[in-house]
C-alpha positions as CSV (number, residue, x, y, z in Angstrom):
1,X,-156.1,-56.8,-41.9
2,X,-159.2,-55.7,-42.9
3,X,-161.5,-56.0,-45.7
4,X,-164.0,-53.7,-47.3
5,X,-166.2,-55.0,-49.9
6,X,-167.8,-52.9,-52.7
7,X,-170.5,-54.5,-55.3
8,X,-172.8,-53.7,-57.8
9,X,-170.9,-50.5,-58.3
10,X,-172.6,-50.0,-61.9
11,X,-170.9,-47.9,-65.2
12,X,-171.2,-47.5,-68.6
13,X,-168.3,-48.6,-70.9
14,X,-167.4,-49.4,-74.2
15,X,-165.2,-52.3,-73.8
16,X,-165.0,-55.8,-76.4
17,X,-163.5,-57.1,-78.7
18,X,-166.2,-56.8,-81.7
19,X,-166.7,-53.3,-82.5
20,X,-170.0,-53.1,-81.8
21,X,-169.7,-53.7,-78.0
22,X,-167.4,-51.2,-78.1
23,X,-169.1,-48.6,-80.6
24,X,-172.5,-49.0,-78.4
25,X,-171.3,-49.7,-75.1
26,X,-172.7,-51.5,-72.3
27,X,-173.3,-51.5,-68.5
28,X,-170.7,-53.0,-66.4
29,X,-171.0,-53.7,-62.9
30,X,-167.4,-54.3,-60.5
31,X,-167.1,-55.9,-57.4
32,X,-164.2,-54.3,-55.4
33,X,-162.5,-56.2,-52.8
34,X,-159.7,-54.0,-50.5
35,X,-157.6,-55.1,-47.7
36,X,-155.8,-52.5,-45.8
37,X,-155.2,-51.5,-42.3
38,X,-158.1,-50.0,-40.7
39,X,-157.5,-50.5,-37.1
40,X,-155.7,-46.7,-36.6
41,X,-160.0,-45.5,-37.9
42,X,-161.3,-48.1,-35.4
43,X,-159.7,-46.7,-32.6
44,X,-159.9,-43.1,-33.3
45,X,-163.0,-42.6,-35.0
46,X,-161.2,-40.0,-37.4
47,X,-162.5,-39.5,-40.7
48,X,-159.1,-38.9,-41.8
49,X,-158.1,-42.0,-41.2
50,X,-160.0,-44.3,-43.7
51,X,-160.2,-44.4,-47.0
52,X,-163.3,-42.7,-48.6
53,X,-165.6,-44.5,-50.2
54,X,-166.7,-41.7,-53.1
55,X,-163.1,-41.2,-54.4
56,X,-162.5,-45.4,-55.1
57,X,-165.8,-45.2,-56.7
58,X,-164.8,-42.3,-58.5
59,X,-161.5,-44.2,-59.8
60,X,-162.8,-47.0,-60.7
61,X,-165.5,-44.7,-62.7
62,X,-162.5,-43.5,-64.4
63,X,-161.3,-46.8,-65.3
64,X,-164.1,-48.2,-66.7
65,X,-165.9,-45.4,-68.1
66,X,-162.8,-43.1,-69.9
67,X,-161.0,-46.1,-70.8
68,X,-161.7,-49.2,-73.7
69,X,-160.3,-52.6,-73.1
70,X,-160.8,-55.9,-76.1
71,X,-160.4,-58.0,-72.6
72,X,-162.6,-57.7,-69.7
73,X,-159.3,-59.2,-67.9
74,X,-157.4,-56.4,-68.8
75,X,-160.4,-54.3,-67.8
76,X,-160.0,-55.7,-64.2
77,X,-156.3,-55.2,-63.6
């Protein structure tokens, strides 16, 4: 199995539970920790076969950023 390990990834949400944190917002920053299969990319060297980088930044973006959570738990899952 391998790992890939994302951090600092920085957004802007409004997430809280007093109103203000979640009227004014504040910056968030997610470490993302994935463990998949990768050895089909290591032996072919074929883009197609890993996972790109831009769209889990990009969903976790959407997470974060479209979304409001009162529980930075519920945030994470």
């Amino acid at each position: 199995m391998d790992k890939m390990i994302l951090t600092r990834m920085e957004y802007y949400g409004y997430h809280g539970v007093f109103e203000e944190e979640r009227k004014l917002g504040q910056r968030f920053y997610v470490d993302l920790e994935l463990e998949m299969d990768l050895s089909e990319a290591g032996r072919t060297d074929q883009l197609d076969t890993t996972i790109n980088y831009a769209e889990i930044h990009e969903k976790v973006k959407e997470v974060v950023e479209k979304k409001s959570f009162q529980l930075i738990e519920a945030l994470a899952e």
